[in-house]
Steps between C-alpha positions, in 0.01 A plus 500: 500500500636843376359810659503798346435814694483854369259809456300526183669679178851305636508250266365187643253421228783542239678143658217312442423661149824397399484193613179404342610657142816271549262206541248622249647720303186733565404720826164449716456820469571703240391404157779647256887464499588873505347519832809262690722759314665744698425863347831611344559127397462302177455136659511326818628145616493290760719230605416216723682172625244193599581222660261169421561155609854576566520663187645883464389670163504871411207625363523888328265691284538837360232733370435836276235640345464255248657160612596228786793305492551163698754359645578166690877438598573771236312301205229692294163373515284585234129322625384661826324118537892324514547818811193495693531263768852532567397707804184459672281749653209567711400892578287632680428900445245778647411527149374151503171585658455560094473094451189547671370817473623561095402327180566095387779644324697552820398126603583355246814666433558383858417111362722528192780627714516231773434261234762582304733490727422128614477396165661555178239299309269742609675815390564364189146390467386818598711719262373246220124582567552866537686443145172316412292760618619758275470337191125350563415912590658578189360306290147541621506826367649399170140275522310818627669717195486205227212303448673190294797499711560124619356403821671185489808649588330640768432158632842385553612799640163433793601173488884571601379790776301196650812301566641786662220600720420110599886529676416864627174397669650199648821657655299783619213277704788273621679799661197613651379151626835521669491857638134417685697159644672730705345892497259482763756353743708820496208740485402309841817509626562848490127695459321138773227500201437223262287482188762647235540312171576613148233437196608455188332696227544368119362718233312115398270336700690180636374225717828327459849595384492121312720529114239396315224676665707880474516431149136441432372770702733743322450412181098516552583854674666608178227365271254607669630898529696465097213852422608633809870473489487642170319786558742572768772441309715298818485165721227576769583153641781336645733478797587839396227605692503334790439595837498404891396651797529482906191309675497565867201325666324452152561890446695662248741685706505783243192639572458357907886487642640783658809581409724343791344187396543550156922586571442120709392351211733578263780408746327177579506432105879589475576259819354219338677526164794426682461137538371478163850680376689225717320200417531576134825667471698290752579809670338801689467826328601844643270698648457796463304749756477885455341717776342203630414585907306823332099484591607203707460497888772372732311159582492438093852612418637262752291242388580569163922504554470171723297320172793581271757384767358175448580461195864470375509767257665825412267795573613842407263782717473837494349690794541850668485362853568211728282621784317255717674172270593223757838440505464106441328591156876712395729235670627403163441783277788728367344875537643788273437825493402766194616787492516761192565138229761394776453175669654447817552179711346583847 
């Protein structure tokens, strides 16, 4: 456990950025490159040395306005898919009271991000149906615009975007069937309320996430709405659109959570992705906590540092204060203080 302490505007947020752009190659939090550029600068990189399974590897990437580079031990990587998963992370963010508050974009760019860092498969899968996706909107307005255009080609390209999604909706249920094996234990732990649970939204109707049976349902969904697809001129169904949301006690806790329970929630959800990290990647992943004791009484902070000391992972925190945090809870953290972009051992 690494404890950073430091007023706001010092830099503490900056660490963790870093680090998750070094495992990512994107921030949580800002959606552009030129933004992790400092003002009079052209580009920015970061440099990090990991060590997995006994195994030291440098990772570096370097961005401008217009490009990332990638690095491991000082080898270009071209496919962001062969550099994702080289570091694992978990974050948790004030700004991630957006998963629940925000659009399904921000959940499932949450999905495709875990995802993709547990499996390469999926990434690649992912990228492919995106790829998919284009083309099909494309050339539904070629069909809008042209009259004799062939809609046979438009069947392969459905039938290809199937494949795809079949994977997509699969990986995505299995990671939630996983995260509700273990949410609601955390939530209890720390908030001593149960009933949380995530439900899984697909843009389809599906009573089972079978092959065979995601296959027929889409390609009835897509015969079905052909008129309406064109008029539109894009894909109106598809994992694309998916979607999940928090149930608390059969509620959505959008609309009836306060927001303390909402910050529990997502917490809970980031606790019990790390088993799910470990048991698939043979190794925990490193998480990541910024301003995390903010909105948080003393009896849920505590309970909340003596959860992660359980578990034999690397946790990176940032925090302005220590007050009222027993001292068994810090016996075996390293605390550091931030000052001006200067970190100091305390």
């Amino acid at each position: 456990m690494n404890i950073f302490i430091g007023n706001n505007a010092q830099g503490k947020t900056n660490l963790l950025e870093s680090i998750t752009i070094l495992a990512l190659t994107k921030s949580h939090r800002v959606g552009n490159s030129p933004n992790i550029i400092k003002f009079d600068k052209k580009k920015c990189r970061i440099n990090g040395v990991i060590k997995r399974n006994n195994i030291i590897s440098k990772l570096e990437i370097e961005i401008d306005e217009e490009t990332k580079k990638l690095k491991i031990n000082n080898t270009n990587i071209k496919k962001i898919a062969d550099y994702i998963s080289n570091l694992n992370v978990i974050i948790f963010t004030p700004d991630d009271l957006e998963i629940i508050k925000s659009s399904p974009n921000v959940r499932r760019n949450l999905l495709n991000i875990q995802l993709s860092q547990l499996s390469r498969s999926y990434l690649n899968t992912y990228n492919q149906y995106n790829k998919l996706l284009k083309t099909r909107n494309e050339y539904l307005k070629i069909l809008f615009n042209n009259s004799i255009a062939d809609t046979n080609y438009l069947d392969i390209i459905t039938d290809k975007l199937i494949e795809k999604a079949i994977i997509i909706y699969q990986k995505r249920k299995e990671y939630i069937d996983l995260i509700n094996e273990n949410i609601d234990f955390y939530f209890n732990e720390i908030a001593l309320e149960k009933g949380l649970k995530i439900i899984y939204q697909p843009n389809i109707e599906l009573d089972n996430y079978d092959y065979e049976n995601i296959r027929k349902k889409m390609k009835h969904k897509f015969k079905k709405n052909y008129l309406k697809e064109l008029n539109y001129g894009m894909t109106i169904y598809g994992p694309h659109r998916d979607d999940f949301y928090f149930e608390f006690k059969s509620n959505d806790l959008k609309f009836y959570g306060s927001q303390g329970q909402q910050k529990l929630a997502i917490i809970a959800f980031k606790l019990a992705e790390i088993n799910i990290f470990k048991n698939m990647c043979g190794d925990y992943p490193l998480l990541l906590l910024d301003d995390m004791f903010s909105e948080l009484d003393i009896t849920k902070r505590n309970k909340l540092l003596n959860l992660i000391n359980k578990f034999e992972i690397q946790s990176i925190i940032t925090t302005t204060d220590l007050k009222n945090i027993r001292k068994s809870n810090l016996k075996n953290a390293c605390i550091y203080e931030v000052k001006n972009g200067e970190i100091e051992s305390r």
